[in-house]
MARMAR-945405 format. One record per residue (C-alpha): residue in one letter; x, y, z. Coordinates in steps of 0.001 Angstrom, whole numbers, plus 500000, padded with zeros to 6 digits. Each point is the difference from the previous one (the first is absolute). Layout:
N
AXYZ...
END
This chain:
68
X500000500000500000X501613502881499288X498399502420502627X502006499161503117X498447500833503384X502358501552502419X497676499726503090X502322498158502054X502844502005499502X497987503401501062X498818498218503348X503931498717500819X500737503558499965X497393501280502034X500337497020502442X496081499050499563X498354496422499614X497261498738498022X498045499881503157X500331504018500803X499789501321496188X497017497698499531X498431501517503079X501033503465499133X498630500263496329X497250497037500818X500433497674497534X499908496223501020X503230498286500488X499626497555497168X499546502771497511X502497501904501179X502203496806499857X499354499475496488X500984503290498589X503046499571502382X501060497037498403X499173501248496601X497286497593498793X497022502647499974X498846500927496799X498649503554500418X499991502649502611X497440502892501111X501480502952499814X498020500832503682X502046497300500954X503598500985498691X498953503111501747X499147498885503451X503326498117499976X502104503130498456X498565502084503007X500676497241502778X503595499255498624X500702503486498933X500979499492496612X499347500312496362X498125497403497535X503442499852498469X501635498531503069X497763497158500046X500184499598496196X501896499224497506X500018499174496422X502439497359498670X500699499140496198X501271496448500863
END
């Protein structure tokens, strides 16, 4: 896929878990798992807000485009 999800990086650097994000921008842990791991297939942008405001970052931190 070449849309890479950077989701785990972002919380690594702002020491958070999947427990506290998915609490913070209320989104159930399995859903919040699979974007993580980069097996979801679409994204609200609602949601890529929510978790821009809780991690303090831009959509561009959490993704990337690869040509591979």
């Amino acid at each position: 896929m070449p849309i890479i999800v950077n989701l785990d990086v972002m919380m690594a650097k702002r020491k958070m878990s999947l427990n506290e994000l998915s609490e913070k921008v209320d989104l159930t842990l399995s859903n919040l798992s699979i974007l993580k791991t980069g097996k979801a297939k679409a994204i609200r942008f609602s949601t890529l807000e929510s978790i821009c405001r809780v991690l303090d970052c831009q959509p561009g931190d959490l993704l990337e485009y690869s040509q591979k």
